[in-house]
C-alpha positions as CSV (number, residue, x, y, z in Angstrom):
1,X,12.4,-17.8,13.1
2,X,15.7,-17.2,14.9
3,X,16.9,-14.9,12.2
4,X,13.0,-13.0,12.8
5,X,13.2,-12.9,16.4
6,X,17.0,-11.3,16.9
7,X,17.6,-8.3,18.1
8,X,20.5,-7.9,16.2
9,X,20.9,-7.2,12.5
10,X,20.1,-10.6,10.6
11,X,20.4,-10.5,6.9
12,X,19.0,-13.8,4.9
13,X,19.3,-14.4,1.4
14,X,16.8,-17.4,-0.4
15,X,18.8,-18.6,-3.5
16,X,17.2,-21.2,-5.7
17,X,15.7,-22.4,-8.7
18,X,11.8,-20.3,-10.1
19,X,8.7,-22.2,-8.1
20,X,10.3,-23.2,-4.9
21,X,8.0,-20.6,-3.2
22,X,11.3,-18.2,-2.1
23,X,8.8,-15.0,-2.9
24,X,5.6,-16.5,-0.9
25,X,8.1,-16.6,1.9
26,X,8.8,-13.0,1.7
27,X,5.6,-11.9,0.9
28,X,4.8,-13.7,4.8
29,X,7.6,-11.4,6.0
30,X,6.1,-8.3,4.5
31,X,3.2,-9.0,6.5
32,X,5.1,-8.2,9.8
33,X,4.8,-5.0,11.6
34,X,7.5,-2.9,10.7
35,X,8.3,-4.3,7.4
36,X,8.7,-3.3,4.2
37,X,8.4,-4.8,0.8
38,X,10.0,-4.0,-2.5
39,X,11.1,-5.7,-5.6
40,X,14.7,-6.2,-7.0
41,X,13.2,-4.9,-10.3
42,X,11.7,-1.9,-9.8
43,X,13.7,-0.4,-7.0
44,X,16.1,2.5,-7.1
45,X,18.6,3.9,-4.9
46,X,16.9,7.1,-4.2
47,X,13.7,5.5,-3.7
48,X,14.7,2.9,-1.6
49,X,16.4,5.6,0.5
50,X,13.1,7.6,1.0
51,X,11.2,4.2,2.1
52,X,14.4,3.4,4.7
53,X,14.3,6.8,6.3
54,X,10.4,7.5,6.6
55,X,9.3,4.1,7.9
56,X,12.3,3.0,9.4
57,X,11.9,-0.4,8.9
58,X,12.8,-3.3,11.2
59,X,12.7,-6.1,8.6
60,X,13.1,-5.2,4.3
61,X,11.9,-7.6,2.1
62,X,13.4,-7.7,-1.5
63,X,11.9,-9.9,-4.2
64,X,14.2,-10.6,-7.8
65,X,17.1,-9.1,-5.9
66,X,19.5,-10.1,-8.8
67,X,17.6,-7.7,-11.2
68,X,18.2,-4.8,-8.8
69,X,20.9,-2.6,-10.5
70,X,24.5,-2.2,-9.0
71,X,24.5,1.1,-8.2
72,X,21.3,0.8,-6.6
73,X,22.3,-2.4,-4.6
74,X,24.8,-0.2,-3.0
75,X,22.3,1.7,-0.5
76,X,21.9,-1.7,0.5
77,X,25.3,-2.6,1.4
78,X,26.0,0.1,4.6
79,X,22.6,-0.5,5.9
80,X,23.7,-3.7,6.2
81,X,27.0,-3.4,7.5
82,X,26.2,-0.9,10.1
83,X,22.5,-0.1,10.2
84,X,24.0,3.2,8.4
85,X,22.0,4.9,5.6
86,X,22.8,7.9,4.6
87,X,22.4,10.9,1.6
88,X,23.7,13.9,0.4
89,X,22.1,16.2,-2.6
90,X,21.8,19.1,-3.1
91,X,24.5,20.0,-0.3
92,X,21.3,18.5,2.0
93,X,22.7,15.7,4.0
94,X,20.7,13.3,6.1
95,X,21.6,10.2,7.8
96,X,20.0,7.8,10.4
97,X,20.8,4.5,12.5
98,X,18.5,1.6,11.5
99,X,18.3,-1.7,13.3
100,X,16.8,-3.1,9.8
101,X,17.1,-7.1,9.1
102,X,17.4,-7.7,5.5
103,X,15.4,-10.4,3.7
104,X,16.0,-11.1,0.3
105,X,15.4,-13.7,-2.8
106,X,16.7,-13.8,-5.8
107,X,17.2,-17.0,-8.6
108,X,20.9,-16.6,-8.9
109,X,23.9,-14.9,-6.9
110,X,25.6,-13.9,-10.9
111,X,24.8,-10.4,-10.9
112,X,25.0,-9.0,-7.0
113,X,28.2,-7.3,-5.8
114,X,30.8,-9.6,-3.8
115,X,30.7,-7.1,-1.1
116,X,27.0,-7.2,-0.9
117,X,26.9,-11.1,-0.9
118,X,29.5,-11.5,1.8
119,X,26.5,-9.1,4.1
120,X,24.1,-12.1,3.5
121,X,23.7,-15.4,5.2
122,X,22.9,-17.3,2.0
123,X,20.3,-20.0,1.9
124,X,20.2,-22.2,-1.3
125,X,17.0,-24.4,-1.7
126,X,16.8,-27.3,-3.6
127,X,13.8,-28.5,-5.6
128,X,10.8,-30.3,-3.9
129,X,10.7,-33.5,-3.2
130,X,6.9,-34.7,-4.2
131,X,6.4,-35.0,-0.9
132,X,7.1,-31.4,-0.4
133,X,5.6,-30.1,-3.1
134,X,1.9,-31.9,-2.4
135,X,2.1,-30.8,1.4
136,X,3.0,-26.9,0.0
137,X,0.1,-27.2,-2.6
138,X,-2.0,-28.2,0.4
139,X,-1.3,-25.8,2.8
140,X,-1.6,-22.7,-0.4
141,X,-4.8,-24.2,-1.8
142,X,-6.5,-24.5,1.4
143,X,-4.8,-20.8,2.2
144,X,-5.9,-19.8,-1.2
145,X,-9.6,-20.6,-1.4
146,X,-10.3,-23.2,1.5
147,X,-9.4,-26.2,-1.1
148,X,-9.8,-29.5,0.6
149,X,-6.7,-32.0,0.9
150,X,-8.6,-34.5,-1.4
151,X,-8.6,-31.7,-4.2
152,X,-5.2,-30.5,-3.4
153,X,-4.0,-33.7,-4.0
154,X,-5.5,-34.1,-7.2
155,X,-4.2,-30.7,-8.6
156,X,-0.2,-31.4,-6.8
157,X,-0.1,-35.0,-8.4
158,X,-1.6,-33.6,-12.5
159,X,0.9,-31.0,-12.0
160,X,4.1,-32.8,-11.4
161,X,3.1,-36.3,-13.1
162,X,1.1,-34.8,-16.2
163,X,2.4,-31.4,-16.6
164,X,6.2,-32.4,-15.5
165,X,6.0,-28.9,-13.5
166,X,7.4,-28.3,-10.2
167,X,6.0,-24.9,-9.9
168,X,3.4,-23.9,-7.2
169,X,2.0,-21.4,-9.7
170,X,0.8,-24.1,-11.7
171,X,-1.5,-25.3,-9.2
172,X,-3.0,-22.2,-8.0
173,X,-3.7,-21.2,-11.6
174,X,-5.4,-24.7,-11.9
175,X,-7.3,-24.4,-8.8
176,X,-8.4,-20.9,-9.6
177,X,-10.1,-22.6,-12.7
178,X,-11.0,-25.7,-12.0
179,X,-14.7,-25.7,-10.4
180,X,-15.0,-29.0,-9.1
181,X,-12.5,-32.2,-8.8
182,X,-14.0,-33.6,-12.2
183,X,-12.6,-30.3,-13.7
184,X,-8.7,-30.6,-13.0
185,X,-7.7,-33.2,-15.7
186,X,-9.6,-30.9,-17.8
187,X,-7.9,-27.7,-16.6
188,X,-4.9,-29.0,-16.8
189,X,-4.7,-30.7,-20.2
190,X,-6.5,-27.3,-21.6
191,X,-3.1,-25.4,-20.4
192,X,-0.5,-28.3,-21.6
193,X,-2.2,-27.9,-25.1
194,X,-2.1,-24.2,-25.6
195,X,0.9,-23.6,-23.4
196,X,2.6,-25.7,-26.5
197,X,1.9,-23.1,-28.8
């Protein structure tokens, strides 16, 4: 929230293990006004430049950061520094001031630039506790479809006591299936067996 509400430039990066909910984080963020949301994968320099200097973003989002490229994690880099971005083709140039926060997640820090990572105020999470992880599946389920705590509970315990999984995925999948309580063991030991395969 501190990081949200600055005025100033505040650039956060979520580094942890798959399942400990770093993208439904950003995907909260992207709600904001004046946000914008892309993914680590599928953006490029260029296009990344277009979004920056039409919507002028106050906060960016960027999901699988690690699998951007490095030559298109470098637009990133003066943004960040300076609120600078800036292009030249086709002996066009254009360049702008942006007061644009940087939020960003990604599994592992191995394949972003050293100068990029020194930009970020990195944040590594740990696994859940099960404590955590049945109060998260509460508040998605219920998020997700209106599931009652008494369901929720059912679903977060099968998940990491049956299925040995600490990934929120698991339980919304299950829940998205599963038609009444009775129907969760069922669910669940229907996707153990053919997951196996």
């Amino acid at each position: 929230m501190r990081a949200i509400s600055s005025e100033k430039q505040t650039h956060i990066l979520l580094c942890g293990p798959p399942a400990c909910a770093k993208s439904l984080f950003l995907q909260e963020l992207a709600k904001l006004n004046d946000s914008y949301f892309t993914l680590g994968s599928t953006s490029t320099k260029s296009g990344m430049v277009d979004a920056l200097f039409e919507l002028e973003p106050r906060f960016l989002t960027i999901d699988e950061l690690e699998k951007m490229s490095v030559k298109d994690q470098t637009v990133l880099m003066s943004l960040m520094e300076g609120g600078i971005i800036s292009e030249t083709k086709h002996r066009r140039t254009r360049q702008a001031q942006l007061n644009t926060s940087v939020f960003a997640a990604s599994n592992s820090t191995d394949n972003l630039l050293p100068p990029l990572l020194t930009r970020f105020s990195v944040l590594k999470l740990q696994p859940y506790s099960f404590e955590e992880f049945k109060e998260i599946t509460r508040r998605i389920l219920f998020r997700e479809g209106g599931i009652d705590a008494a369901s929720s509970d059912i679903i977060s315990d099968t998940v990491w006591n049956k299925m040995k999984s600490a990934n929120l995925r698991d339980c919304v999948r299950i829940a998205h299936m599963a038609r009444s309580k009775d129907d969760i063991p069922w669910v669940a030991s229907t996707l153990m067996k053919y997951s196996k395969v």
